[in-house]
C-alpha positions in Angstrom: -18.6 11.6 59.6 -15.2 13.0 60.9 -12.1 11.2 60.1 -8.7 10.5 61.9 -5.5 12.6 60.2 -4.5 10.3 57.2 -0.9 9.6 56.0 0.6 7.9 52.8 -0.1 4.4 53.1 3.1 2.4 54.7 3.1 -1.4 54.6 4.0 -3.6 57.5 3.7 -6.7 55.4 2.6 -7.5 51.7 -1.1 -6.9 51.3 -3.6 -8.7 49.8 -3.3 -8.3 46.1 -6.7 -7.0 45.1 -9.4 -8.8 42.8 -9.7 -6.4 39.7 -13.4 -7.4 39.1 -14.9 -7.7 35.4 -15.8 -5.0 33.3 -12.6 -2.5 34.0 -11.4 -1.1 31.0 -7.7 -1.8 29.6 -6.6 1.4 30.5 -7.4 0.9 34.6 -3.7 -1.5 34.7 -1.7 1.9 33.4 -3.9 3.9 35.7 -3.8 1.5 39.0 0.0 2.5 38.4 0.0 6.0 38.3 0.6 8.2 42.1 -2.7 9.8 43.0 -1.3 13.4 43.3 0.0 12.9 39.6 -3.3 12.4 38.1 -4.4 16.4 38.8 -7.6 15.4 40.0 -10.1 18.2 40.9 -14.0 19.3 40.9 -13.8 21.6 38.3 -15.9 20.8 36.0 -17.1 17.6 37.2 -20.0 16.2 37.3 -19.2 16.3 41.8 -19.5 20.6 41.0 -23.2 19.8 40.5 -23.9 17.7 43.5 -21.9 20.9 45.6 -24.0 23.7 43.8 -27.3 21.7 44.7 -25.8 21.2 48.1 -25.1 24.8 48.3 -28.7 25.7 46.8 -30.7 23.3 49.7 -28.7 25.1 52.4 -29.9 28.8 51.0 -33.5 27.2 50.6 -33.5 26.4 54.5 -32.3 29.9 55.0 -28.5 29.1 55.9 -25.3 31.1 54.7 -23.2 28.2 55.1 -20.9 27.3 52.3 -18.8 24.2 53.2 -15.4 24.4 51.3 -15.2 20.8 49.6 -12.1 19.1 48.3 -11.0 16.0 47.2 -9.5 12.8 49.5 -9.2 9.8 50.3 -12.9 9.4 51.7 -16.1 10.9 53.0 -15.3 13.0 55.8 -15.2 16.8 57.4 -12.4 17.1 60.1 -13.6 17.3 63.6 -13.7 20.5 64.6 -13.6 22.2 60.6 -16.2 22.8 58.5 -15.2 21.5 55.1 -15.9 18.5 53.6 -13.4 15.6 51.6 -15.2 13.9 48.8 -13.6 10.6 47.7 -11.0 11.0 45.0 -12.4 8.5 42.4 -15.7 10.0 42.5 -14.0 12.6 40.2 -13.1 10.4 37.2 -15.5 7.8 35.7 -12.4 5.5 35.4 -11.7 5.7 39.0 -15.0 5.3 39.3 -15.0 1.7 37.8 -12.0 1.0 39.6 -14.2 1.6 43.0 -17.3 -0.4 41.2 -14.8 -3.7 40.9 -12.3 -3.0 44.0 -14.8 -1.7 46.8 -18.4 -2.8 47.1 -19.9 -0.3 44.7 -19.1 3.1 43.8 -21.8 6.0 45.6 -24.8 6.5 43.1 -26.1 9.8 42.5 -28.5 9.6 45.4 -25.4 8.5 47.8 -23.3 11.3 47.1 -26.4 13.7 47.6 -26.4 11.4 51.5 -23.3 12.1 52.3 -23.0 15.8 51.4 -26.0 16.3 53.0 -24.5 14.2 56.5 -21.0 16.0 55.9 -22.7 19.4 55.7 -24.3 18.8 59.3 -20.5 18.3 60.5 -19.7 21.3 59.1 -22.5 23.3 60.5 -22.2 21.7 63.7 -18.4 23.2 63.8 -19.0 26.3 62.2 -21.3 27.7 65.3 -20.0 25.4 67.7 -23.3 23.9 68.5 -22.1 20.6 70.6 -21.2 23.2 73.2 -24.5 24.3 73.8 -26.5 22.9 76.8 -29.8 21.9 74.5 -27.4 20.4 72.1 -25.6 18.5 74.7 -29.4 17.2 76.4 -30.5 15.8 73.0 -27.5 14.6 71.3 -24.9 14.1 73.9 -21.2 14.1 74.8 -19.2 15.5 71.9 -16.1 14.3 73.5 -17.4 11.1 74.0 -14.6 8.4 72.6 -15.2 7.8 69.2 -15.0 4.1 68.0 -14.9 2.3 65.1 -17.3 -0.3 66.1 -20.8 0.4 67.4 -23.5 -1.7 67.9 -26.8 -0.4 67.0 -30.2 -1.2 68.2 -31.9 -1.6 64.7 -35.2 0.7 64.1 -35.0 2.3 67.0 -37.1 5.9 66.9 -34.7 7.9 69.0 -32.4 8.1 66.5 -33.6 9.1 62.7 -32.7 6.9 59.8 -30.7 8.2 56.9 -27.2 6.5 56.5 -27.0 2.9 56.1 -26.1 0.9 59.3 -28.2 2.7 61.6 -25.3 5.1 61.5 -27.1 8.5 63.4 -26.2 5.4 66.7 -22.1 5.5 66.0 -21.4 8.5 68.2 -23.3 12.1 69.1 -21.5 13.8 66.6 -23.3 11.6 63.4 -26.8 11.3 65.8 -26.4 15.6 64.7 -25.1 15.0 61.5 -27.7 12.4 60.5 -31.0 14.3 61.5 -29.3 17.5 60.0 -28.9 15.6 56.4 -33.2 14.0 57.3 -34.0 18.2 57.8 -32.0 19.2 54.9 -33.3 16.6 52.6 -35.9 18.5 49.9 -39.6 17.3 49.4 -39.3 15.0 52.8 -41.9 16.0 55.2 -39.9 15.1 58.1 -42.2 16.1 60.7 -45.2 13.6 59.6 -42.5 11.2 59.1 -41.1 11.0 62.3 -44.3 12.2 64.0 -44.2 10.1 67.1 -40.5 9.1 67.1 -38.3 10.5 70.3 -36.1 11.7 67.2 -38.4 14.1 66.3 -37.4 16.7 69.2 -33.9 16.3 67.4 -35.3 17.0 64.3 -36.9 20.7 66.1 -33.8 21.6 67.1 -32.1 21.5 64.0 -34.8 23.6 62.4 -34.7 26.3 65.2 -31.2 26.6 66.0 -31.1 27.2 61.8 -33.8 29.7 62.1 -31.7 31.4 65.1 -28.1 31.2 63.7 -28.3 30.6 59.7 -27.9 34.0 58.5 -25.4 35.3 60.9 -21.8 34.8 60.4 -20.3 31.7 61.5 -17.6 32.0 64.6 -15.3 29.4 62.7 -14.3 29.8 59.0 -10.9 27.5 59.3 -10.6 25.4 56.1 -7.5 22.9 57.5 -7.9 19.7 55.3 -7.2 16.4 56.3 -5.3 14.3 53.5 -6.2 16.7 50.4 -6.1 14.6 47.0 -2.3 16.8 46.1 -0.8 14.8 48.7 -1.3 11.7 48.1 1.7 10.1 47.4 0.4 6.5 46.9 -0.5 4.9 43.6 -4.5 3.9 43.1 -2.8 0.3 43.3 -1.9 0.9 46.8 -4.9 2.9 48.1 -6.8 -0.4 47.4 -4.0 -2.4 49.1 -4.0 -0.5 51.7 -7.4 -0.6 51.8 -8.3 -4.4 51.6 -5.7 -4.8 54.3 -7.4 -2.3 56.8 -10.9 -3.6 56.1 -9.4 -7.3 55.7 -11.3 -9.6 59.2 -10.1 -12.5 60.6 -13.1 -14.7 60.3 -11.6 -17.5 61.7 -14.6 -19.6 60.3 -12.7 -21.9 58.1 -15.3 -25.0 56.3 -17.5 -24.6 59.0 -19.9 -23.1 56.9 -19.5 -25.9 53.8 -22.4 -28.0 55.1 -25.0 -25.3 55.0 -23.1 -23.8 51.5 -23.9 -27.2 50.0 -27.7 -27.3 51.3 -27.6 -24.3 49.6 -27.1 -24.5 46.6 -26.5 -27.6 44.0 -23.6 -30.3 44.2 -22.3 -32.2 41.6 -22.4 -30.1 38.8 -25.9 -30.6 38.3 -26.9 -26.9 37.3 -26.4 -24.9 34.8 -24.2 -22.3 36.5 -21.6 -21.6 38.7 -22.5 -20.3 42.1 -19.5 -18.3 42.1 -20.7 -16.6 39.4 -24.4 -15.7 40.7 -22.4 -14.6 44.0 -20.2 -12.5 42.3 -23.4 -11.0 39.9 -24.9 -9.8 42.9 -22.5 -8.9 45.3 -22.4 -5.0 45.6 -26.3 -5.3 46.1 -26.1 -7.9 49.1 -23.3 -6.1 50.7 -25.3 -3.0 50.8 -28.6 -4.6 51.7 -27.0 -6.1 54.7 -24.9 -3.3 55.7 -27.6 -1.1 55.9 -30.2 -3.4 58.0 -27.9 -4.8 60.0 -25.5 -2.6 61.3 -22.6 -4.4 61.0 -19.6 -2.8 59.3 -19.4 -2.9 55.3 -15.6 -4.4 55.8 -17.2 -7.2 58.2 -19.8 -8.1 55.7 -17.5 -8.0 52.7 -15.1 -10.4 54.1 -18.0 -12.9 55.5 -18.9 -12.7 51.6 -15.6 -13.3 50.1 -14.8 -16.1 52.2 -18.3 -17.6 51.2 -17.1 -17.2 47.3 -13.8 -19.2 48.1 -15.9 -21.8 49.9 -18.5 -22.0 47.1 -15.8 -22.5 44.5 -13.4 -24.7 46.2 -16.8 -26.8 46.6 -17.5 -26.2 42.7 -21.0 -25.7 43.8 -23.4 -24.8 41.1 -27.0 -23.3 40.4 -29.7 -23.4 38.3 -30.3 -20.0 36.4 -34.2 -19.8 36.8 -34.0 -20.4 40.4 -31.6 -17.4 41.2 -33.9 -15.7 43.1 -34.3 -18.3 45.3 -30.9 -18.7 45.9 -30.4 -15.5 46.8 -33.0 -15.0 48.9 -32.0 -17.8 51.2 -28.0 -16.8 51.1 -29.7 -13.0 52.2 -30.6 -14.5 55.2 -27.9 -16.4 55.9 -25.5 -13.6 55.6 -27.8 -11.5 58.2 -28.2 -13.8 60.0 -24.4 -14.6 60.3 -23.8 -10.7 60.3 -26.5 -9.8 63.3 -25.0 -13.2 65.6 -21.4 -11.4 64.9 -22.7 -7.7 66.1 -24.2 -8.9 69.5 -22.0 -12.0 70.6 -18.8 -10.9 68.5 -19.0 -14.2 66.9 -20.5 -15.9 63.8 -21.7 -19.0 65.6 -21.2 -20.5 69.0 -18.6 -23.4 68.2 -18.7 -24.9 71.5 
């Protein structure tokens, strides 16, 4: 996934102050102070340098010389047009790492970080032989140069397209359609040719495997290693990065207490359970805004704030729940956030108020 030349984060108005979760330890407040570049983060010796040697050892086992240059920044990406790839900074310390776990919506898991290396590493080989220059790579994938935007709106299970990042992401632009069914041929132990066998992505799939077979071992025509924001210039405190973040990813929802009626069929009024809905919201969060995100299609920042504004709504309600029904609960607010989040991605609107 390429990313857009960052800067230090500059504020045009106070930002949101952001929710610092439960279970941080006392020494994140000392830590959410500190500049990033001053914390001397690196992949030495982290557990990250085993994810990039198994990265490294999947690319030799498909027969490719390629060695993506990794670093540390402020997110997933590998500059268009350079093969190297920026890790997130707080995947490098496990308090950073908690920090993510109450700020974002869940730090990457093992098998996430393994994803994304895998995606980034398609970027990288992708820009290392200059493939989206090539005639057969322009018939199956596209327009390289085609705009890139930040909204996209999938068509969900389609079989042109292989499935790998949440969101239906190989859809977002050529460039991750190449990406995406590089990581699904990359990936060890999945037979990808019986598992798409039938799907127009399959043809994408071929390619992949031949133009490897044709150009793997020779020497790539670009070797540049520019970086976009490395980790040692990041002149912004953790605090900030998450300020900065939540206002970027922060959606007008413009939805108000429209939603109150169908919060308090919901779940219980009165008082009359045991527990807070708040609470069971909150218990379950990262998982529902990772289920929904990945089925739907719609942005992780749009279905975070949907859910946020549903926690204020729920509390300012002082709704509660019964404990042994939580599944139930859940299941039924799981379809009213998709069905909220799959209304906004095709009409750009929650519900039709008129």
């Amino acid at each position: 996934m390429t990313t857009a030349l960052a800067s230090p984060a500059v504020f045009k108005e106070k930002p949101p102050e952001p929710h610092f979760g439960d279970g941080l330890p006392p020494e994140s407040a000392s830590l959410m102070q500190a500049r990033i570049k001053d914390l001397k983060l690196h992949l030495k010796d982290t557990r990250l340098e085993k994810f990039i040697n198994q990265l490294y050892e999947e690319l030799e086992a498909r027969g490719l010389s390629l060695r993506p240059e990794c670093y540390l920044s402020d997110q997933w990406g590998c500059p268009s047009g350079v093969p190297v790839i920026g890790i997130p900074f707080y995947l490098a310390d496990q308090h950073l790492t908690k920090i993510e776990d109450a700020l974002g919506a869940g730090a990457e898991t093992e098998r996430d970080i393994m994803m994304y290396l895998r995606h980034e590493a398609g970027h990288a080989f992708n820009y290392a032989y200059k493939l989206y220059e090539s005639d057969d790579w322009k018939k199956l994938f596209g327009d390289f140069t085609k705009p890139y935007l930040d909204t996209y709106k999938p068509h969900p299970f389609s079989r042109k397209y292989v499935a790998h990042l949440s969101g239906w992401y190989a859809q977002k632009h050529p460039d991750e359609d190449f990406a995406e069914t590089f990581a699904v041929w990359l990936t060890p132990g999945l037979n990808w040719a019986e598992r798409y066998k039938g799907w127009g992505a399959l043809k994408k799939l071929q390619y992949v495997a031949d133009v490897a077979a044709k150009v793997g071992r020779t020497p790539a025509p670009v070797t540049l290693a520019d970086r976009d924001l490395d980790v040692g210039e990041m002149e912004e405190t953790v605090l900030d990065h998450y300020r900065q973040r939540a206002l970027e990813e922060k959606i007008d929802l413009s939805i108000g207490e429209q939603l109150d009626q169908d919060l308090t069929a919901l779940f219980e009024v009165d008082g009359i359970g045991n527990a807070t809905a708040d609470s069971l919201i909150r218990s379950e969060r990262q998982a529902l805004i990772a289920s929904i995100t990945q089925y739907s299609g719609v942005s992780r920042a749009v279905v975070k704030s949907v859910l946020d504004h549903l926690l204020e709504r729920v509390a300012a309600l002082k709704l509660s729940v019964h404990r042994d029904k939580a599944r139930e609960y859940m299941t039924k607010l799981t379809a009213l956030l998709t069905t909220l989040a799959m209304n906004f991605l095709y009409t750009d609107k929650f519900f039709d108020v008129d």
